[in-house]
mmCIF file of the N, C-alpha and C atoms, coordinates in Angstrom:
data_MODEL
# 
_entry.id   MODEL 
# 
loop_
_atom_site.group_PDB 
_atom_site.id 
_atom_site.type_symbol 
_atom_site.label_atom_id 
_atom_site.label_alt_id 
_atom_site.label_comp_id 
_atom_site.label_asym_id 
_atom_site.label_entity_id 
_atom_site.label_seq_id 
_atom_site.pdbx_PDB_ins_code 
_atom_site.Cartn_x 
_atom_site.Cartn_y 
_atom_site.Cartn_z 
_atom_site.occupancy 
_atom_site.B_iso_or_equiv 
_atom_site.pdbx_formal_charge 
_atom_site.auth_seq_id 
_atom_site.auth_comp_id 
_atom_site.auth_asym_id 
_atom_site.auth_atom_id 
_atom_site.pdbx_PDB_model_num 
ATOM 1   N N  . UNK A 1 1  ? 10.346  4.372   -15.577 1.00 0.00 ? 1  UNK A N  1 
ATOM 2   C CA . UNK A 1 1  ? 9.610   4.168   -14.333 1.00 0.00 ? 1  UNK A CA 1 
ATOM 3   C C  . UNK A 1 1  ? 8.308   3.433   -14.648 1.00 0.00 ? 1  UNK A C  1 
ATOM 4   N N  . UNK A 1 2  ? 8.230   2.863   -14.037 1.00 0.00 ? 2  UNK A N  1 
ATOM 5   C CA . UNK A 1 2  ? 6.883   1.783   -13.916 1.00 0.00 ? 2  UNK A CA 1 
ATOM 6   C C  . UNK A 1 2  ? 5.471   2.291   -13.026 1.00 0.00 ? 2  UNK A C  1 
ATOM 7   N N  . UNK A 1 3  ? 4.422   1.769   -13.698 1.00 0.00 ? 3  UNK A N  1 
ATOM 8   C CA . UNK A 1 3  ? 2.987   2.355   -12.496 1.00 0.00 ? 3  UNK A CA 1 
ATOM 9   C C  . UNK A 1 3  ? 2.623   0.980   -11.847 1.00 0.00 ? 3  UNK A C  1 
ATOM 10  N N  . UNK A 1 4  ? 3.818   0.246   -11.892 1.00 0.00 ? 4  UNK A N  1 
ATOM 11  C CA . UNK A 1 4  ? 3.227   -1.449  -11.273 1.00 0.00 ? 4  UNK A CA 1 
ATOM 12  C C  . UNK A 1 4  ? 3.257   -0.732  -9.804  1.00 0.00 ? 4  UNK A C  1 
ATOM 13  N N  . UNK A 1 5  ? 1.923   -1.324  -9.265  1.00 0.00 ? 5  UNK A N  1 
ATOM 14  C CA . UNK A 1 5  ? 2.660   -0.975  -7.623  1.00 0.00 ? 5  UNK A CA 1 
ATOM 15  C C  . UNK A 1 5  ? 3.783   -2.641  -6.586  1.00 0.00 ? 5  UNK A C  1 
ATOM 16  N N  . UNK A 1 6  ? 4.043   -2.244  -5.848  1.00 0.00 ? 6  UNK A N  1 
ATOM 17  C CA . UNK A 1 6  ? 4.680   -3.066  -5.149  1.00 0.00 ? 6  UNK A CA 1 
ATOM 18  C C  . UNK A 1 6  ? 4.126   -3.859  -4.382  1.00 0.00 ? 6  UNK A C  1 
ATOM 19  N N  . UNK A 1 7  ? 4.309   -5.436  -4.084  1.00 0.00 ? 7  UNK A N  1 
ATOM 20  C CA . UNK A 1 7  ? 3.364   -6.651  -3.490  1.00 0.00 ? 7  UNK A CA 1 
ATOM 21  C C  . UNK A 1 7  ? 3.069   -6.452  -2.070  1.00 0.00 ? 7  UNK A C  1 
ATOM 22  N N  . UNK A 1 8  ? 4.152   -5.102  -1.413  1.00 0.00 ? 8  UNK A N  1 
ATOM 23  C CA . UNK A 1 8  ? 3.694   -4.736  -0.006  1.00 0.00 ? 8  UNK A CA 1 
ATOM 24  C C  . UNK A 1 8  ? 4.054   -3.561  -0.011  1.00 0.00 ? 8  UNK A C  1 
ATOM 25  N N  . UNK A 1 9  ? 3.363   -2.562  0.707   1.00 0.00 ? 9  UNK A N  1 
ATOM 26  C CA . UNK A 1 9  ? 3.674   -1.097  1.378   1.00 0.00 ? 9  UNK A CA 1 
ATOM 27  C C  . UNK A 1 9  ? 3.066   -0.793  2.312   1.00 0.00 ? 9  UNK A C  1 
ATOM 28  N N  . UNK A 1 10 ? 3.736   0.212   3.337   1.00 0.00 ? 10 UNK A N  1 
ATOM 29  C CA . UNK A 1 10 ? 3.590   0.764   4.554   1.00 0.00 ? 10 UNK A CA 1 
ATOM 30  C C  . UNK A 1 10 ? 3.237   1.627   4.663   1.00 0.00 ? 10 UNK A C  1 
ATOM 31  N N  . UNK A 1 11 ? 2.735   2.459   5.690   1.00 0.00 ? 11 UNK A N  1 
ATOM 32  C CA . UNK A 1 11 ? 2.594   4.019   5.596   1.00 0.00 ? 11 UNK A CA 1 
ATOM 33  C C  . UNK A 1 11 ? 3.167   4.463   6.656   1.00 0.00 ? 11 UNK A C  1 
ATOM 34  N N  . UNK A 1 12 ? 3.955   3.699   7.347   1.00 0.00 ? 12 UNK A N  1 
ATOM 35  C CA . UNK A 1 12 ? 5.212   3.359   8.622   1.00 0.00 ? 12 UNK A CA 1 
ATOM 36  C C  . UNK A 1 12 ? 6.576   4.128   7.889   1.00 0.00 ? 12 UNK A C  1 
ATOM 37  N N  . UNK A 1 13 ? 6.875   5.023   8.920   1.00 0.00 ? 13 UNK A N  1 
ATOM 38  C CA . UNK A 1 13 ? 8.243   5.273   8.158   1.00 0.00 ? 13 UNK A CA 1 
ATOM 39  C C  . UNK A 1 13 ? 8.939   3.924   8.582   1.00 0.00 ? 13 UNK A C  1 
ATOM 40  N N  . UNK A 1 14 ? 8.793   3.516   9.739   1.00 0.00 ? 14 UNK A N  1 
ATOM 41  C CA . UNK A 1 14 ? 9.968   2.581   10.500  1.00 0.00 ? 14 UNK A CA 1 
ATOM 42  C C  . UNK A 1 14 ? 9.531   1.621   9.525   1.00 0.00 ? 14 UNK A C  1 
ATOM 43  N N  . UNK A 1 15 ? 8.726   0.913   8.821   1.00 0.00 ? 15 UNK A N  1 
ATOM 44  C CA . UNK A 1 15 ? 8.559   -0.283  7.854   1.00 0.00 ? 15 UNK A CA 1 
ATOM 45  C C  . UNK A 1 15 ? 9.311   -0.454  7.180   1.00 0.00 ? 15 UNK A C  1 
ATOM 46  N N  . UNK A 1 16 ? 10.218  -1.445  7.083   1.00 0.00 ? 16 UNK A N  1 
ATOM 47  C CA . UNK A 1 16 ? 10.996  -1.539  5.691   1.00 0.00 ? 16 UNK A CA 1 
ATOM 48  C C  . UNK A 1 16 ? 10.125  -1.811  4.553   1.00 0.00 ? 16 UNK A C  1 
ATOM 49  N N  . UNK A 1 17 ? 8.760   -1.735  4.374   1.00 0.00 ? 17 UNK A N  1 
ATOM 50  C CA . UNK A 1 17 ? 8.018   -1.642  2.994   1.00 0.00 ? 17 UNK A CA 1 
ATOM 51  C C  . UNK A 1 17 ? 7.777   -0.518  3.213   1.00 0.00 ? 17 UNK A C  1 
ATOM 52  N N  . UNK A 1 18 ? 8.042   1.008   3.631   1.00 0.00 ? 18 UNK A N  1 
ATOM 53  C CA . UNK A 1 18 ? 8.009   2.230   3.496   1.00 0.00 ? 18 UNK A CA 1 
ATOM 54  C C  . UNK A 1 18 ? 8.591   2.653   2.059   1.00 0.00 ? 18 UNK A C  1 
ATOM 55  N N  . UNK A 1 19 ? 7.823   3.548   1.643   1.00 0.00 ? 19 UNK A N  1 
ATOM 56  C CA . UNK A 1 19 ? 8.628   4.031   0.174   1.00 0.00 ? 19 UNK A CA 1 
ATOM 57  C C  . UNK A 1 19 ? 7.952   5.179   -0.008  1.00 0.00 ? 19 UNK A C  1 
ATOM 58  N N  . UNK A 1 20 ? 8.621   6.177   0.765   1.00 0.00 ? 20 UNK A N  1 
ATOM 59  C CA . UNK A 1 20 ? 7.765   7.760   0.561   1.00 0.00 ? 20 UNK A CA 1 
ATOM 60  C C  . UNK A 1 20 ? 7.877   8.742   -0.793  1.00 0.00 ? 20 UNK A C  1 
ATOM 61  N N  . UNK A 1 21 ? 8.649   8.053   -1.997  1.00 0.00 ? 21 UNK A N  1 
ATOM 62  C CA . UNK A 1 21 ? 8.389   8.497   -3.177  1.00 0.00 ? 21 UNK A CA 1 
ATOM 63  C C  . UNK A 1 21 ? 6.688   8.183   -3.571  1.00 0.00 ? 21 UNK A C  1 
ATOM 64  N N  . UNK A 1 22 ? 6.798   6.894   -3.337  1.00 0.00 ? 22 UNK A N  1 
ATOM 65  C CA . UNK A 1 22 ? 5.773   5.950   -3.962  1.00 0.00 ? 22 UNK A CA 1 
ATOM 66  C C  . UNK A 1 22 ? 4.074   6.942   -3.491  1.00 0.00 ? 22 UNK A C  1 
ATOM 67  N N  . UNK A 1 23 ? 4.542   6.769   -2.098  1.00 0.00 ? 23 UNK A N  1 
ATOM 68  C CA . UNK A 1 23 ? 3.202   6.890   -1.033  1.00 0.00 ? 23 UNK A CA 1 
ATOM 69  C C  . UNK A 1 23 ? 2.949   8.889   -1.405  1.00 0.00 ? 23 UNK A C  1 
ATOM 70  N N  . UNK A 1 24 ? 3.762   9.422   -2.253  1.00 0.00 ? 24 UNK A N  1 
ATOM 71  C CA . UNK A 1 24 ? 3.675   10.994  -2.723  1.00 0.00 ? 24 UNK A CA 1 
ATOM 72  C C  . UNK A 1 24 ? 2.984   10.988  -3.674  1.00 0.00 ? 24 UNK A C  1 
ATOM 73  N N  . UNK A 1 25 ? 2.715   9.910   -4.460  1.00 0.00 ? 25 UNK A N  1 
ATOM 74  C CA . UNK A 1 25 ? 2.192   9.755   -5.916  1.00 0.00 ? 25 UNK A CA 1 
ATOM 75  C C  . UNK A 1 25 ? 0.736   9.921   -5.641  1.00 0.00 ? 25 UNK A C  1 
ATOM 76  N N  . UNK A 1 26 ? 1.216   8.801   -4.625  1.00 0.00 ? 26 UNK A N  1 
ATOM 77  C CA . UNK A 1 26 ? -0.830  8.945   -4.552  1.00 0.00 ? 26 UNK A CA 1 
ATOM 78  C C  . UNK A 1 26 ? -1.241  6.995   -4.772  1.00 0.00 ? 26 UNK A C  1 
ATOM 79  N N  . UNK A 1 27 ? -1.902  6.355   -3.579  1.00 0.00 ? 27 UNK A N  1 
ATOM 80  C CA . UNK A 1 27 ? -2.161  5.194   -3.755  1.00 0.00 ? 27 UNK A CA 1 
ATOM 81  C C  . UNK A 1 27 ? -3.470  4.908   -3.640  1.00 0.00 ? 27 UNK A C  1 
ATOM 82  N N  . UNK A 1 28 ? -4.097  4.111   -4.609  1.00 0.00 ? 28 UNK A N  1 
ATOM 83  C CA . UNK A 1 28 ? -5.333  3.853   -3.880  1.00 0.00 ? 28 UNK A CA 1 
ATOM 84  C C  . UNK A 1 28 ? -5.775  2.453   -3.598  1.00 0.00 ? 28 UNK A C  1 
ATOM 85  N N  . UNK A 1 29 ? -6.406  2.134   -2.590  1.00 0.00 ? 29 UNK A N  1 
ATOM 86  C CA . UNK A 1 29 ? -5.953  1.043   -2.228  1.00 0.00 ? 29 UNK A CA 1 
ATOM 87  C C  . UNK A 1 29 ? -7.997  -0.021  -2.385  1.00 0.00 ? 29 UNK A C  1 
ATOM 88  N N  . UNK A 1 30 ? -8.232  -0.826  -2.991  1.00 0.00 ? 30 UNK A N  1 
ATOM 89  C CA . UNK A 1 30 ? -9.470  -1.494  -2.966  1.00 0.00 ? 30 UNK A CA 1 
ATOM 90  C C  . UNK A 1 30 ? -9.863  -2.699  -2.639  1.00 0.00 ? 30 UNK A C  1 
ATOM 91  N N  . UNK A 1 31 ? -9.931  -3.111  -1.436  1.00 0.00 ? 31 UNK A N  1 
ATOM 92  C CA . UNK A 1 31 ? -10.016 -4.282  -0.812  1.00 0.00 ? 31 UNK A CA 1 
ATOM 93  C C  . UNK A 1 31 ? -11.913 -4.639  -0.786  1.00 0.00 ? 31 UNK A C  1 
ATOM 94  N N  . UNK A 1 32 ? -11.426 -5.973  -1.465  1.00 0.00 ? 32 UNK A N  1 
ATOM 95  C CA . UNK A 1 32 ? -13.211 -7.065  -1.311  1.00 0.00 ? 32 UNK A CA 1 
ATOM 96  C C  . UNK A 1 32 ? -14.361 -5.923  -1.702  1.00 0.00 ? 32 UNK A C  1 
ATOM 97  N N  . UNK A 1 33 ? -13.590 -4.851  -2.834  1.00 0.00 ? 33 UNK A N  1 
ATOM 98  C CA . UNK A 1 33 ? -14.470 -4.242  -3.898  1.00 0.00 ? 33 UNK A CA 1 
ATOM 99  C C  . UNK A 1 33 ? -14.883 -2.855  -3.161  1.00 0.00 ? 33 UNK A C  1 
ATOM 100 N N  . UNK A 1 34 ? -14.086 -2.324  -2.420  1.00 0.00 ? 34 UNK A N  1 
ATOM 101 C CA . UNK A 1 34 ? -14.417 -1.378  -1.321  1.00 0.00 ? 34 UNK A CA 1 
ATOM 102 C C  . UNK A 1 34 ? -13.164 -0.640  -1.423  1.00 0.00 ? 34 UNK A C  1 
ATOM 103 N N  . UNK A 1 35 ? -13.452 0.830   -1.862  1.00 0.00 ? 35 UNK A N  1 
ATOM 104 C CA . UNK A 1 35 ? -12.548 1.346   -1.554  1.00 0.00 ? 35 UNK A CA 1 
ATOM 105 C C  . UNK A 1 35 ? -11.945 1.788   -0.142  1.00 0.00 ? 35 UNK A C  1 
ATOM 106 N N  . UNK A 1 36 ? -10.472 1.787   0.211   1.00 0.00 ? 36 UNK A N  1 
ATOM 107 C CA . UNK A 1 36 ? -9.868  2.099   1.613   1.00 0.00 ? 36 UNK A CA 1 
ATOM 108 C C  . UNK A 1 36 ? -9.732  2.989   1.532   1.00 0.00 ? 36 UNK A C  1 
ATOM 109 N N  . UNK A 1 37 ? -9.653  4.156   2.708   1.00 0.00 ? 37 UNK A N  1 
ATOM 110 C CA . UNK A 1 37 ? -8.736  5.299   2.827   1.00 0.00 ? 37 UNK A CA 1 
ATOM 111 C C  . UNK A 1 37 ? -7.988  5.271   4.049   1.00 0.00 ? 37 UNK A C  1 
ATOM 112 N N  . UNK A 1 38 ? -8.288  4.000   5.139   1.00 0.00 ? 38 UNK A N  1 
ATOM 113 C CA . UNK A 1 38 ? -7.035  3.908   6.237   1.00 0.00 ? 38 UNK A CA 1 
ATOM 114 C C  . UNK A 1 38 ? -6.297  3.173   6.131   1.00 0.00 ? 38 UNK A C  1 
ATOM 115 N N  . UNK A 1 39 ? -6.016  2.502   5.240   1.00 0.00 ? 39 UNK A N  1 
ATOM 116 C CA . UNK A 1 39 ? -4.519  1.186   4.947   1.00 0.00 ? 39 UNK A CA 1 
ATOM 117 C C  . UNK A 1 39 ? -3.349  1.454   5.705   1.00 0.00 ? 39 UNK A C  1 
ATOM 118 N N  . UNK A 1 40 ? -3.146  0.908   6.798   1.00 0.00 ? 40 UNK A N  1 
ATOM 119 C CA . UNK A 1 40 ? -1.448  1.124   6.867   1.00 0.00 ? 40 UNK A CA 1 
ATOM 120 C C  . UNK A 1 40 ? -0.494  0.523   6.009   1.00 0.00 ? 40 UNK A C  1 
ATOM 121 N N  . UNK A 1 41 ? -0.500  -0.468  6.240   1.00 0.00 ? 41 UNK A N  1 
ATOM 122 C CA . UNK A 1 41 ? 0.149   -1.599  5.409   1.00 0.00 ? 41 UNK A CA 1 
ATOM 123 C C  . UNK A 1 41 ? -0.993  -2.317  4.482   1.00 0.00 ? 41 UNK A C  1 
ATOM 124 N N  . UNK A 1 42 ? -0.261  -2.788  3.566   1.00 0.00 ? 42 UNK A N  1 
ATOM 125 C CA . UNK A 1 42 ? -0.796  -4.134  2.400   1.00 0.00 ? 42 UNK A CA 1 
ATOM 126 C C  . UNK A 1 42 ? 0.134   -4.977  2.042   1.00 0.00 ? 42 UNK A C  1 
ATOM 127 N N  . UNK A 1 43 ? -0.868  -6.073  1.833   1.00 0.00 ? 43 UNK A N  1 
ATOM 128 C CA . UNK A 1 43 ? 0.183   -7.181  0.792   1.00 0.00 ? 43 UNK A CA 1 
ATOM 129 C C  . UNK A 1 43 ? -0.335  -7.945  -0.152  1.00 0.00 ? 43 UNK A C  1 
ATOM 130 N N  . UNK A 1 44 ? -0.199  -7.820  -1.250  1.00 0.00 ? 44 UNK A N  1 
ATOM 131 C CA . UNK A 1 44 ? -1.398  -8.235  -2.511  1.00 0.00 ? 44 UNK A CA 1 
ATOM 132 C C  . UNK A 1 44 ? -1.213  -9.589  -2.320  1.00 0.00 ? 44 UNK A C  1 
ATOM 133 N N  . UNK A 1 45 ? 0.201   -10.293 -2.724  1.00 0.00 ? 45 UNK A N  1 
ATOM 134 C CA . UNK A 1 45 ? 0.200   -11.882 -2.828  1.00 0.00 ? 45 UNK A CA 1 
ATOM 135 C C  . UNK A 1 45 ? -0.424  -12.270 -1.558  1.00 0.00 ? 45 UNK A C  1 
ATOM 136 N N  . UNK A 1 46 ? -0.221  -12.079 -0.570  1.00 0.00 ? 46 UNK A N  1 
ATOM 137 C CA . UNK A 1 46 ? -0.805  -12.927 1.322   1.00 0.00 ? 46 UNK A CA 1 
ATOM 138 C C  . UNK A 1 46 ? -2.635  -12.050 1.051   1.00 0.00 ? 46 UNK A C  1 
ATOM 139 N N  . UNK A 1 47 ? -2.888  -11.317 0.323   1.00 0.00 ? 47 UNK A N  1 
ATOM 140 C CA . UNK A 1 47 ? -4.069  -10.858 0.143   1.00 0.00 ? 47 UNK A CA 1 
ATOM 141 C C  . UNK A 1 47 ? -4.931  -10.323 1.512   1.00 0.00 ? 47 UNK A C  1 
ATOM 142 N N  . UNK A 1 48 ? -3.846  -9.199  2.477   1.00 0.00 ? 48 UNK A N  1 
ATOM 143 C CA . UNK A 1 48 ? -4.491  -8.689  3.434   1.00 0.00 ? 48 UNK A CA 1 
ATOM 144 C C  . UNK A 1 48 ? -3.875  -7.075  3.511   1.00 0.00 ? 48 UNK A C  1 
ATOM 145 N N  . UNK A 1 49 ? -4.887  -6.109  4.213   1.00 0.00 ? 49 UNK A N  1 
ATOM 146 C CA . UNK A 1 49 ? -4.725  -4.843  4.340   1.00 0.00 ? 49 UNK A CA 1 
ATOM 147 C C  . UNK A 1 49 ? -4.727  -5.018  6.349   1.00 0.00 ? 49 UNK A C  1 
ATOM 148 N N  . UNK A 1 50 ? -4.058  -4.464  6.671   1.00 0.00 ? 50 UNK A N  1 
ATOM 149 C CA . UNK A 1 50 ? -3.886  -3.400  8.001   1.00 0.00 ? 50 UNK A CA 1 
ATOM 150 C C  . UNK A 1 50 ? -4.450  -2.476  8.315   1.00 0.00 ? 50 UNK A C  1 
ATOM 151 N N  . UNK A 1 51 ? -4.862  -2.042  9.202   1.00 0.00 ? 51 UNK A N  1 
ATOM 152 C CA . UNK A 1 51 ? -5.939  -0.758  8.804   1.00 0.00 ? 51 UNK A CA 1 
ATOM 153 C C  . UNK A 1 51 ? -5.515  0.111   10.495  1.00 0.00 ? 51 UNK A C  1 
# 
């Protein structure tokens, strides 16, 4: 198993970037040097958070 995270995730069950193993682990998410704690979605390569 890998700690890479994935280039998009949801916090949507209905999202097909949903992955509720992943989102159990524990994510943390740091956008423009700021940590998040409301992310719905992300996408590292398009370089935007959802909130």
């Amino acid at each position: 198993m890998t700690d890479a995270l994935p280039d998009r995730l949801s916090t949507n069950p209905k999202s097909p970037h949903y992955d509720e193993a992943l989102l159990a682990r524990g994510v943390g998410i740091r956008f423009n040097g700021q940590e998040k704690t409301n992310v719905e979605e992300y996408c590292v390569s398009e370089g935007w958070i959802r909130v």
